[in-house]
N, C-alpha and C positions, 0 to 999 in steps of 0.2 A: 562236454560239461557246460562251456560258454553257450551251446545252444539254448540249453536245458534251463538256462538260468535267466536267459532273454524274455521268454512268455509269461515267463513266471512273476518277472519284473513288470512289465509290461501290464500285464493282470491286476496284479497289486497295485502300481498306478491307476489306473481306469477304477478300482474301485476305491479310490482313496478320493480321486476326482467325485465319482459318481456322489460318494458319502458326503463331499464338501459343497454341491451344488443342490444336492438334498438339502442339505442345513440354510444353506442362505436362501432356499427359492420355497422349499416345500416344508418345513419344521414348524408346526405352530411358533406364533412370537408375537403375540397378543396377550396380553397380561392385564385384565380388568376386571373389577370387584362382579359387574352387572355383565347379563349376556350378552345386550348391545350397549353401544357409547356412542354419543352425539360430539364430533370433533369439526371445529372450525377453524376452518383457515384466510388468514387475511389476504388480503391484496398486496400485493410485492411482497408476500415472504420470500426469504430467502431457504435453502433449503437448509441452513444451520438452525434457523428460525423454527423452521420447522421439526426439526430434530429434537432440539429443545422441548415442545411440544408434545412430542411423541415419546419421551425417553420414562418420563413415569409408568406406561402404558408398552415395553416392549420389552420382550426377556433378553435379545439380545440385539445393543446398538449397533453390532461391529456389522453382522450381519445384514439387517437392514439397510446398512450406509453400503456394502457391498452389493445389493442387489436392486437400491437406485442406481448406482453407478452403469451397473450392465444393463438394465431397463433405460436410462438414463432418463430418468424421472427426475433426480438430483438439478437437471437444469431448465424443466417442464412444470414444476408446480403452480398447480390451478388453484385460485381461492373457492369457497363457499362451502359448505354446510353437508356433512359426512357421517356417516352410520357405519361402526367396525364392530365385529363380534370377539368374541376372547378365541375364538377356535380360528380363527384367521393366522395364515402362513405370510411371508413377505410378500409373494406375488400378488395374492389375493389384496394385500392391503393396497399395495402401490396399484394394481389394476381400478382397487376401488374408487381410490384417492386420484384416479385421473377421470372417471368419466361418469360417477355417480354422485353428482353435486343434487342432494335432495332440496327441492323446494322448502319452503316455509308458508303456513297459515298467516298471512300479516291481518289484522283487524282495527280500525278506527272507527270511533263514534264520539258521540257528545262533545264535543270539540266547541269551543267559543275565537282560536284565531288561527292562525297560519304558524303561528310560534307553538303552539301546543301539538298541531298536527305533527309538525318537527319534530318534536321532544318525543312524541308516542312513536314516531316510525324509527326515532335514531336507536330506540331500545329495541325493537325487533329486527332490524335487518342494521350489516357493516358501515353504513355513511353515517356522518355524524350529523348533529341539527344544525350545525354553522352552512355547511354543504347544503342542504336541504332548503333552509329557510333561502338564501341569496339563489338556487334554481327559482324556489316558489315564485322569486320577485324578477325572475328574470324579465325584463322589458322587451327583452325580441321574441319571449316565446306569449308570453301576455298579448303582448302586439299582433303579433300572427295568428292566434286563435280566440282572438274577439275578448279577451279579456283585460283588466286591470287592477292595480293594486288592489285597490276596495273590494270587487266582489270576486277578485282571485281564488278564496275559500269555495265559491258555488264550485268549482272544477269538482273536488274531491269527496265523490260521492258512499258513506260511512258504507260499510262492508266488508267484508273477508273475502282476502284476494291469496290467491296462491303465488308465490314469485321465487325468485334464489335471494338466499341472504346476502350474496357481494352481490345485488344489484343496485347499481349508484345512484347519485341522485338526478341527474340526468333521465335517467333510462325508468325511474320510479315516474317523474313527471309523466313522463311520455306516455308509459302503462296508464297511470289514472284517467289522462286526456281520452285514450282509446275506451278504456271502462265507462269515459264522461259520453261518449258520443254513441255506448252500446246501449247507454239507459235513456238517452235521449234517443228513445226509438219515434218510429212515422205516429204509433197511435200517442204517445207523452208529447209532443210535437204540435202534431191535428189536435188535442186539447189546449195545450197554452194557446193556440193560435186562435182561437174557440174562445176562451175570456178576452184576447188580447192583450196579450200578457208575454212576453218572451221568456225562455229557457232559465235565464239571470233572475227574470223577474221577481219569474216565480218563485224559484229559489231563496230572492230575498225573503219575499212575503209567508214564506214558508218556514225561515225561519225564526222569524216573529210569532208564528201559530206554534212554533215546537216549544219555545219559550214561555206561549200564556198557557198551556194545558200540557200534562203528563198523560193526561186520559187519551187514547189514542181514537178513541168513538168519538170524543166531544169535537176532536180537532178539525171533520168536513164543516162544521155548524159557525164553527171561529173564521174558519177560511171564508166563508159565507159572507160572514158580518164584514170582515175587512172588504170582499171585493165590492159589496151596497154601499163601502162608505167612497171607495175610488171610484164607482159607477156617477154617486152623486157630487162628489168634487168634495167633501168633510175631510178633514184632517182625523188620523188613524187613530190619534191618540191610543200608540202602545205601552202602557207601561214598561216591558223591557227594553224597547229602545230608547229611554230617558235611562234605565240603569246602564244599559249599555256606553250612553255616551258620557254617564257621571264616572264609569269606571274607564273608557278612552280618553278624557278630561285630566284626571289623576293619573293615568297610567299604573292601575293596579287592577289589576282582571284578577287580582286574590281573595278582595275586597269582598265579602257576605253580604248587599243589600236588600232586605225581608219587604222595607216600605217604601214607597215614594211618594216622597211630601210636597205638599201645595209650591214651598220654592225652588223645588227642583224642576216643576213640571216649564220654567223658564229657561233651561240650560240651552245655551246657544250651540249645536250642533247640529249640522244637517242630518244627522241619524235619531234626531229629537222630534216624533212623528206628535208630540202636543206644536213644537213650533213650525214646521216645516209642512205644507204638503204633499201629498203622494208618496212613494216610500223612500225608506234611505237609499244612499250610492251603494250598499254590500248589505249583505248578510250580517245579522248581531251573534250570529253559531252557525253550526255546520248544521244544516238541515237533514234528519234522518228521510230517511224512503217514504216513510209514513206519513211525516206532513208535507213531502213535496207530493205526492197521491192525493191528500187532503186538502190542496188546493187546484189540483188539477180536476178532481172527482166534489168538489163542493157541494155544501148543501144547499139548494135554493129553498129561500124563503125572505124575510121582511125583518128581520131584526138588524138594527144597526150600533146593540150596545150590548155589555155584557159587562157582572163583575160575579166574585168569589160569594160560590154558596154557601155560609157558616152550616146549614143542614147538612147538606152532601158533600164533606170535604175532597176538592179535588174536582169538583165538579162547579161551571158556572150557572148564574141567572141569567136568562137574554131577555131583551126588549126591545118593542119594536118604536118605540117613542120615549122622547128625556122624561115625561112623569113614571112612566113603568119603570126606568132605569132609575131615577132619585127613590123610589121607594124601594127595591131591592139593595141600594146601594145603602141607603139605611138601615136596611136590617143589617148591613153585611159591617159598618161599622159600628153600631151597638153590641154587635157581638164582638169586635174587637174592644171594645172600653171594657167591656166585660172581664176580656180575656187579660189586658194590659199587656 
């Protein structure tokens, strides 16, 4: 009878086991409204952190916490950026959740300083803009790749880049550096070299062209006119680098200015191209692809002036002498009196 009753025990064990190893490893235990969910995880979670995290989203914690423990995931948790479905078992998640950390689209443009760039990457990926802005300004990595405070901005070339969301700030630098040096190819290169112009340069100058036109045609024609004025040794007279320097003056890049008036065009700033000549120490915005093209690919021709056509808004008047220029400039302020 004691035999008979050993196998039988035995049996019933083994499937009691079976049933309870089902439950913690292979049981659905995903519980979410949508089919997939986007779950992030920080840097130094801890796994209660993590639990926490997870616990709106899991039918049952006990098991879970059971089945990191024998994975032993509980003492392995990786950060970044995670896709689970609601049909997900325990294995399947904690398999996920160690080695399918999905990239992210990161994208910047329009940018006016290195404090903004900050602000727009701290909202897409884990670092914050404190971390970020103090890499930007690092002095040993400025130093070692040819750059400085002032035209620091020329690195970060606008673009959608693929990366992990915990990728730090450190390691963001570095990615841009390697993107800065994939765009600065032999033929972008063989062209600055071509006007006589370096990589920075141009960059600056380019983004003074982003700033006097939105029309992305008109922008080779502006590049033009600026490099006949640095061929001939004239002062650039930009108007946005007089707004630039009234809003680095103030310290309010929030600040709207539409005009610049006769006593502004005096502001003593080396990025103030009515007093200073040749161009500023950096950039006054982050130059899109378009007008660093736009000055690499310029238009040749003879004009050394240009202002706002009231006919074709958005579009300028060029001239290749100060009487052509005084008489479009009058139409172009008659119609502002007009306008008020």
């Amino acid at each position: 009878m004691i035999k008979l009753k050993f196998p039988i025990i035995l049996f019933f064990c083994s499937f009691l086991f079976i049933v309870f190893f089902y439950w913690i490893f292979f049981l659905t235990n995903i519980s979410v409204e949508t089919k997939k969910k986007e779950f992030y995880i920080k840097t130094n979670s801890s796994f209660d952190q993590l639990l926490d995290q997870l616990k709106p989203h899991l039918e049952s914690v006990i098991s879970f916490r059971l089945a990191s423990k024998i994975k032993r995931f509980d003492v392995n948790i990786k950060p970044g950026r995670y896709v689970f479905e609601k049909s997900m078992n325990n294995n399947q998640l904690i398999n996920n959740l160690r080695k399918n950390n999905i990239p992210i689209k990161l994208t910047f443009n329009n940018l006016e300083r290195l404090e903004n760039l900050a602000s727009v990457i701290s909202k897409q990926i884990e670092v914050d803009s404190l971390s970020l802005i103090d890499q930007f300004l690092s002095e040993k990595f400025l130093k070692d790749n040819g750059f400085n405070s002032e035209n620091a901005l020329s690195m970060y070339i606008p673009n959608t880049y693929e990366l992990f969301w915990n990728t730090n700030s450190v390691n963001f630098q570095r990615r841009m550096y390697e993107e800065y040096l994939k765009f600065w190819n032999k033929k972008r290169l063989s062209r600055a070299k071509e006007i006589n112009l370096t990589p920075l340069q141009v960059s600056v100058l380019a983004s003074i062209v982003k700033k006097e036109s939105v029309i992305i045609e008109e922008r080779p024609i502006i590049a033009g006119v600026y490099l006949n004025r640095l061929k001939k040794n004239i002062k650039l007279q930009a108007d946005p680098t007089v707004i630039y320097s009234m809003k680095r003056k103030e310290k309010n890049f929030t600040r709207v200015i539409k005009r610049v008036l006769f006593r502004d065009l005096n502001l003593d700033s080396k990025y103030n191209t009515y007093k200073y000549f040749g161009l500023p120490p950096g950039p006054i915005c982050m130059p899109d692809i378009s007008s660093i093209d736009a000055v690499l690919n310029f238009e040749k021709h003879d004009y050394l002036y240009f202002v706002a056509n009231p006919n074709m808004p958005g579009y300028h008047s060029f001239s290749k002498n100060l009487k052509q220029h005084n008489f479009y400039r009058k139409v172009y302020l008659n119609w502002l009196r007009k306008k008020r």
